[in-house]
C-alpha positions as CSV (number, residue, x, y, z in Angstrom):
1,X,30.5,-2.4,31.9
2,X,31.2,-5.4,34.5
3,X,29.3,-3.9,37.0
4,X,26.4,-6.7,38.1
5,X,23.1,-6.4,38.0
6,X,21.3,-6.9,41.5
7,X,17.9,-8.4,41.2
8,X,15.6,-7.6,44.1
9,X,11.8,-9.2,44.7
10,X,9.9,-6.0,44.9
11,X,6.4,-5.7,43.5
12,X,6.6,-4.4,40.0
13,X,4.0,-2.0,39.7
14,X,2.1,-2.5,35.9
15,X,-0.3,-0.8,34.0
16,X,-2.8,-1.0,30.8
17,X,-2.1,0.7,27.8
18,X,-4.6,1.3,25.7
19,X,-4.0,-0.3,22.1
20,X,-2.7,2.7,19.7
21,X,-1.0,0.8,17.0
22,X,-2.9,0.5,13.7
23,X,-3.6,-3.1,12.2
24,X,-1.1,-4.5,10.1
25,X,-3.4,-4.3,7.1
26,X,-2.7,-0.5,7.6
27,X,0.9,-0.5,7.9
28,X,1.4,-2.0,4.1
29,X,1.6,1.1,2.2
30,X,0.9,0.4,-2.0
31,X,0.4,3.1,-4.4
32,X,-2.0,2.6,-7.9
33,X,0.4,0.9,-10.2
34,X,0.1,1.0,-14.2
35,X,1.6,-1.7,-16.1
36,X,3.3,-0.5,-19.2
37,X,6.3,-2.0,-21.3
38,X,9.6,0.0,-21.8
39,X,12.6,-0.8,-23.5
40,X,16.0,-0.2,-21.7
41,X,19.1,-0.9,-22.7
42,X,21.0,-3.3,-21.6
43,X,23.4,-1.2,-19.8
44,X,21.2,0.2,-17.8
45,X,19.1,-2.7,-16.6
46,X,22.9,-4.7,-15.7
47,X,23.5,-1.9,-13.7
48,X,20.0,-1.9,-11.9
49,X,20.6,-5.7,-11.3
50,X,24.3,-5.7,-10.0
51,X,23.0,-2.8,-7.5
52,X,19.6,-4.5,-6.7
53,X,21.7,-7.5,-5.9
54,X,24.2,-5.6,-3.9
55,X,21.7,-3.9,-2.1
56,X,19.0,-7.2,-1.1
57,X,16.3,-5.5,-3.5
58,X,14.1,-6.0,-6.8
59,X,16.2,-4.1,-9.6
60,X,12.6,-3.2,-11.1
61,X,11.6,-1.7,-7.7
62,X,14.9,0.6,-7.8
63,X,13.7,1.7,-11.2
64,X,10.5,2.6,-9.9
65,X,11.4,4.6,-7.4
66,X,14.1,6.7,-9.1
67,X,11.3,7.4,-11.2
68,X,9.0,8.2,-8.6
69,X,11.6,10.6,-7.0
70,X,11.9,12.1,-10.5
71,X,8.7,12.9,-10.6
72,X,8.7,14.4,-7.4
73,X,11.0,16.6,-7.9
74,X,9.8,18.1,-11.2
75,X,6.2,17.9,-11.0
76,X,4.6,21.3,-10.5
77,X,0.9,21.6,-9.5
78,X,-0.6,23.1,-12.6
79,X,-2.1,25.9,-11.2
80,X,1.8,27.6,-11.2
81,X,2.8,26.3,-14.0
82,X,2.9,29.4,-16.6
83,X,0.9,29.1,-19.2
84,X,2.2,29.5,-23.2
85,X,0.6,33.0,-24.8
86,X,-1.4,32.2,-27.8
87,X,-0.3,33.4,-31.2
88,X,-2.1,36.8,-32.4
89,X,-4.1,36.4,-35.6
């Protein structure tokens, strides 16, 4: 780790790189949102707070997403999912 760097004045030999990166515009990711009003109780939504603070996030954000991941991990395309037999007459 102490070993020094020597700096020499050779050429440096540089080159273009064509521009690959997407805009910034495209980098912001945002899903449709629905407003809706839910009631919590307040247990839940201290919790969501003392962690949101803890972590440097937006407690409602934190809901969201455990929602979201929720969702993901029981939603079933409807195609599979099995369909209830009518009752015979």
């Amino acid at each position: 780790m102490n070993a020094r760097i020597k700096y020499t004045d050779e050429p440096i030999e540089a080159r273009v790189i064509a521009d690959f990166l997407p805009p910034p515009d495209q980098l912001i990711f945002r899903e449709e949102t629905v407003k809706i009003t839910l009631t919590l109780s307040k247990k839940s939504v201290d919790f969501f707070k003392l962690e949101a603070t803890k972590n440097h996030s937006q407690y409602q954000r934190m809901i969201r997403a455990l929602i979201d991941q929720y969702v993901a991990h029981y939603d079933m395309p409807t195609s599979s999912t099995p369909k209830r037999a009518l009752p015979k007459r």
